[in-house]
N, C-alpha and C positions, 0 to 999 in steps of 0.2 A: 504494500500500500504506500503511494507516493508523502512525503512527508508535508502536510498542508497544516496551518493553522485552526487548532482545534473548533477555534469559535466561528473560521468562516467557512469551516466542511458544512454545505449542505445532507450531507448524512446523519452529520448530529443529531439526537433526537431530544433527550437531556441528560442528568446526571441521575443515577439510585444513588442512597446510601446504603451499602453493604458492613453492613454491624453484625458479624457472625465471628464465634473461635478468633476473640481479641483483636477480629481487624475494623476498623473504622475509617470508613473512607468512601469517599464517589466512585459511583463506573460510569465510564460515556458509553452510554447504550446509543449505539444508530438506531435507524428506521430501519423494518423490516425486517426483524431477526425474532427468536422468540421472549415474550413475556418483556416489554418494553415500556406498559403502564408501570409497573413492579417488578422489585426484585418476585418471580415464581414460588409460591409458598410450598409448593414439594420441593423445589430447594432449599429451601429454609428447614422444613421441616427432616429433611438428609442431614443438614447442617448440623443444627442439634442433633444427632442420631447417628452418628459415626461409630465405626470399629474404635476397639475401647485399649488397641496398640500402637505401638509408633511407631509410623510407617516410613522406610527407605524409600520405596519405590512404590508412588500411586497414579494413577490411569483415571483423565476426568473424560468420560465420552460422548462426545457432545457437549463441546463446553460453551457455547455458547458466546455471550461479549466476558465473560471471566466468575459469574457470580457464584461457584461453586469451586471452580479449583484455584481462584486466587485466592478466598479466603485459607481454604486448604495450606495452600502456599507457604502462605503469612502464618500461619498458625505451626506449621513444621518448618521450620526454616533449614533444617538439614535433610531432608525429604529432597527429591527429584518427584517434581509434579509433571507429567506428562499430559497435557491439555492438547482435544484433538475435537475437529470437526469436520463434515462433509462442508460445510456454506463456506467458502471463502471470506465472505463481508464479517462473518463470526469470527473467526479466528483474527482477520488485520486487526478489528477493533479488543479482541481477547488481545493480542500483541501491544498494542497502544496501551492497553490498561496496564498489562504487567510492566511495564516500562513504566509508567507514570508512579508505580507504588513501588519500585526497585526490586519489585521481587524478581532477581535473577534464577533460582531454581525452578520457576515455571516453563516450562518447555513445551512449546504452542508450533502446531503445524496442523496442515490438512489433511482428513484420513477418511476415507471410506469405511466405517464403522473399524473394524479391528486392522484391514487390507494391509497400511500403510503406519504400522507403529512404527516406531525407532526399535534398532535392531544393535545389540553389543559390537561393536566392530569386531569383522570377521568371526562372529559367535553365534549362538541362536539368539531367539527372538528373548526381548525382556522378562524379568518373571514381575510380578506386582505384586504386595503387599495387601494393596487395595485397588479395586476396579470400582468404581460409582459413575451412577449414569442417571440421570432424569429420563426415564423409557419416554419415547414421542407416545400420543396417545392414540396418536392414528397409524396403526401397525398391525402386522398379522402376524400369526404362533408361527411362523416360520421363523421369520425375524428374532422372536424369541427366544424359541430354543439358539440359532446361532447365536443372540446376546449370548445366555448362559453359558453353554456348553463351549465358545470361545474366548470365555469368559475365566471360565473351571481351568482352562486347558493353561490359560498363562498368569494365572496366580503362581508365586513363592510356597513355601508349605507352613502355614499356619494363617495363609491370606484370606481373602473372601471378596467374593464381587457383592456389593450392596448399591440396592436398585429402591427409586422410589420411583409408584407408579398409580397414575388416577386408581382411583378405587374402584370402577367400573373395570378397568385392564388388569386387576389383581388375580379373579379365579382364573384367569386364560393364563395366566404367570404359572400359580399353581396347578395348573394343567398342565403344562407342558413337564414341567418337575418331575410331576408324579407320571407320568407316563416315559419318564427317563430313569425314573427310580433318584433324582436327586432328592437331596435332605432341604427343601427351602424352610428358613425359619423365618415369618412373618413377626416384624419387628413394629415398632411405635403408627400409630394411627390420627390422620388430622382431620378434619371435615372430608377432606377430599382427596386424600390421598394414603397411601400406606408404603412404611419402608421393606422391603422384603431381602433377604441375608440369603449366599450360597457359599459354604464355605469350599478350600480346596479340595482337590481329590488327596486320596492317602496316597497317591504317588501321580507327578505329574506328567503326562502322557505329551508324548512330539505334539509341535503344533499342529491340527486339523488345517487341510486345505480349506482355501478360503472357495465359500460356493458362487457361484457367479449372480451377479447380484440381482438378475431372474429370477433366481429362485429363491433370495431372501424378500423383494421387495414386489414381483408383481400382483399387480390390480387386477388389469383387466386388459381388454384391445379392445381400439376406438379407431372409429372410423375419420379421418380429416381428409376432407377433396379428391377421395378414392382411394387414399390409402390407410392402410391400418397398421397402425403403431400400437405399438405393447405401451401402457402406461405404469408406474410403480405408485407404491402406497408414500404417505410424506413427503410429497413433494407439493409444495405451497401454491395456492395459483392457479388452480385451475377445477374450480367448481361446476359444478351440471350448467349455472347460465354461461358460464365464458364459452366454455366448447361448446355447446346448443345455440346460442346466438350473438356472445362476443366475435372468436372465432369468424364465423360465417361475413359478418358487417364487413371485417378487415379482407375477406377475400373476395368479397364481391368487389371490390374498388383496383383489384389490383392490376398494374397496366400493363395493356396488351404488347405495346413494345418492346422486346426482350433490352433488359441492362444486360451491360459487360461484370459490372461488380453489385453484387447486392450485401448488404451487414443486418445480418439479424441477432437480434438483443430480448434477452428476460426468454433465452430458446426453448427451455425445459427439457420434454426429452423429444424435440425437435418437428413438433411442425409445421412451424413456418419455414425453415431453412429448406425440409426435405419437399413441401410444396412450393417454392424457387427452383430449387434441384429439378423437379419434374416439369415444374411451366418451363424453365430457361433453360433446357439443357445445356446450353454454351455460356453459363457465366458463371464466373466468379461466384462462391456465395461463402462469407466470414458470419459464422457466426458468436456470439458470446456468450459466456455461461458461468454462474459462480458458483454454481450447488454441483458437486460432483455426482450425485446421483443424478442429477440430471443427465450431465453429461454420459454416465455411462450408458443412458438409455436411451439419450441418441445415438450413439456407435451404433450402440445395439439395431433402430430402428433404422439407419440409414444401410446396415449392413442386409436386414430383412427386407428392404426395399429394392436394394443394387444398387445405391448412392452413396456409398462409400468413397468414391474414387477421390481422385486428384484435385478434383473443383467443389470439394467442401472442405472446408477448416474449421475447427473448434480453437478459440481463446478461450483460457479460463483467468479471470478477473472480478477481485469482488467491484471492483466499480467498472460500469461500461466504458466511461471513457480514458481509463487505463490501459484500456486494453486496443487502444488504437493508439497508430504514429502518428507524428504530429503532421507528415506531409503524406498523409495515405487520405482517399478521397474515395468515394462511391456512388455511383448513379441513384442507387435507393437504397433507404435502408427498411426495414422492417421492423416493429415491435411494439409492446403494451409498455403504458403507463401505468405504475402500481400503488396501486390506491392505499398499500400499506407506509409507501415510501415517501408521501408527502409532498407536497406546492416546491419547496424548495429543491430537493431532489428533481423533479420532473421540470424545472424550469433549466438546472443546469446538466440534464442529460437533452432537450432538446438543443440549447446553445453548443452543445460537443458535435451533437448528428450533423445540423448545420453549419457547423468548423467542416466536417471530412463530406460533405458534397462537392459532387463535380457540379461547375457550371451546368444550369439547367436539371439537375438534380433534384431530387426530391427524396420525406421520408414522410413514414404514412403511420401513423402511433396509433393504435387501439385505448381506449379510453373509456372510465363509465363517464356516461354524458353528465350526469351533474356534477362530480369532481374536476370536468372539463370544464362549466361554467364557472365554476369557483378560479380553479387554478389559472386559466387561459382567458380570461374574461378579459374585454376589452380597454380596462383598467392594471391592468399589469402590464408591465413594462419590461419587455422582451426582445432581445436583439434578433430575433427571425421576423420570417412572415410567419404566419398560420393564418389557413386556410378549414374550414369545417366542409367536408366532403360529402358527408350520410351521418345519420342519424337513424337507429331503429332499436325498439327493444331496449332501452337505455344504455345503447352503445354508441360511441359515435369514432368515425375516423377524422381524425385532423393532417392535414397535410403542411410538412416545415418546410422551406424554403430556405436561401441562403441568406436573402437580403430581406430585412424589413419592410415590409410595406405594410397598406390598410387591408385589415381582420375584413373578411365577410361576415 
């Protein structure tokens, strides 16, 4: 994440105070990431409720902007905190924190649930003391058992993976356990949540290959502009109205002229890029991605399609326009405004798209219509044109331009 001044990142969202295990202090939470009104009270609730050892080596997964394994951190100060996340945007801002509070033993990177831990140089894989995770609550007993049982496999011997997890996703926890014959011990209980304990195995077994992330995370396959794409569970963004008539609003507008270069942004597991790929066959198409499960699931879906080749590219960047050169340029670009990410955020990802147009260029943003009128309203002061394309369904497409002119 490039080093900008904290107060004038349009990502900023505001500060928590994280008063947990003696630490007191602010986090800068951005937009967009999870539990951004408050610190998460199944984090809090894990917080008070920790392994009652002191731990060398712990594993925070899914860490989120920091509010669990920095306290952690802070609290062990001779501890190796291993903090990992699929979201890119999560971890820069996890990195910014732990740097802001000096805790150098946090050790922050991106990781595909277990995929991509740190590894002993030229050794096996790490053992942990403690593994903690805030379980997502939108997830299937596949996912679960690999939590655990990946979980079991790289514990120390006297470790334990402890999980807090909504209280609706507890018996399917306990499910999968008892149907592995694990010992889960059901720990402290809050309105809404419960922490649940696995401790090691009595002897710890080679790491498990990691399964292909198919078969931890899929949903379903859905249908987009003829094609059908595998879609996965936890992945943010894309509710029954978007793909039922967001989606569709953005594709009816799209122009018949083939571009040479097209940039799609907020891709998921890809399809707008892979529907470019099929309208254009002869261009360019860059697209961007911060959530690596996204990304895995477009390989995957560009691969199921035959659009793998040459003329698609994945950047992975938690901010879009990080992820472009300063003198790289595109006939159009593609992608949603995300109503998680705020006025600020979508004012200075519009001013980026219209940085990297070619003369004559255009990009065409998917948007809900009334955070359109909020955000782009004829009263904001904006260095592009925009243009309002279609409106239906409370979606609307706006079209950016390079140069200012009058709003229609």
């Amino acid at each position: 994440m490039p080093t900008r001044p904290l107060a004038a990142d349009p990502w900023l969202k505001t500060h928590l105070g994280a008063r947990a295990l003696g630490l007191r202090a602010a986090l800068a939470v951005p937009h967009d990431v999870f539990s951004t009104q408050r610190i998460d009270e199944g984090t809090l609730l894990l917080l008070a409720h920790l392994p009652p050892c002191e731990p060398g080596e712990v594993l925070d997964l899914g860490c989120g902007y920091g509010a669990l394994g920095l306290p952690v951190a802070a609290r062990h100060p001779r501890a190796r905190v291993e903090m990992v996340d699929r979201d890119l945007l999560a971890v820069a801002w996890a990195e910014q924190n732990a740097r802001a509070l000096g805790l150098a033993n946090a050790e922050i990177h991106p990781s595909l649930g277990y995929r991509d831990l740190a590894r002993t140089p030229g050794g096996p894989p790490r053992a942990y003391d403690w593994i903690l995770c805030n379980v997502p609550a939108r997830i299937g007993a596949p996912f679960v058992a690999h939590l655990c049982a990946g979980g079991r496999a790289r514990l120390a011997p006297g470790g334990e993976v402890r999980l807090v997890v909504i209280r609706d996703l507890a018996p399917l926890v306990a499910a999968v356990a008892a149907a592995h014959g694990w010992p889960l011990a059901e720990g402290a209980a809050g309105p809404r949540h419960q922490v649940l304990a696995l401790p090691a195995p009595a002897a710890r077994r080679l790491e498990p290959l990691a399964p292909e992330p198919a078969d931890l995370y899929l949903r379903d396959t859905v249908e987009v502009a003829g094609l059908a794409l595998e879609r996965p569970f936890d992945l943010g963004g894309d509710d029954p109205r978007r793909l039922d008539h967001g989606l569709p609003v953005l594709l009816d507008v799209l122009p018949r002229q083939a571009p040479q270069r097209v940039l799609c942004f907020r891709a998921g597991y890809g399809a707008l890029p892979l529907v470019a790929r099929t309208r254009w066959p002869g261009a360019e198409v860059v697209t961007v991605e911060r959530d690596l499960l996204g990304a895995e699931f477009l390989r995957r879906n560009a691969a199921r399609v035959g659009l793998d080749g040459a003329r698609l590219e994945l950047r992975m960047a938690a901010h879009v326009p990080d992820a472009l050169r300063p003198d790289e340029r595109f006939d159009l670009a593609l992608g949603e405004l995300s109503p998680a990410a705020g006025e600020r955020v979508a004012h200075a990802e519009l001013a980026a798209l219209a940085r990297h147009l070619e003369p004559g260029g255009q990009a065409l943003c998917l948007a809900v219509e009334k955070l359109a009128r909020e955000w782009l309203g004829r009263d904001r002061a904006l260095p592009v044109s925009l243009q309002r394309l279609i409106a239906r369904q409370g979606y609307v497409v706006v079209r950016v331009g390079r140069e200012k002119r009058a709003r229609s």
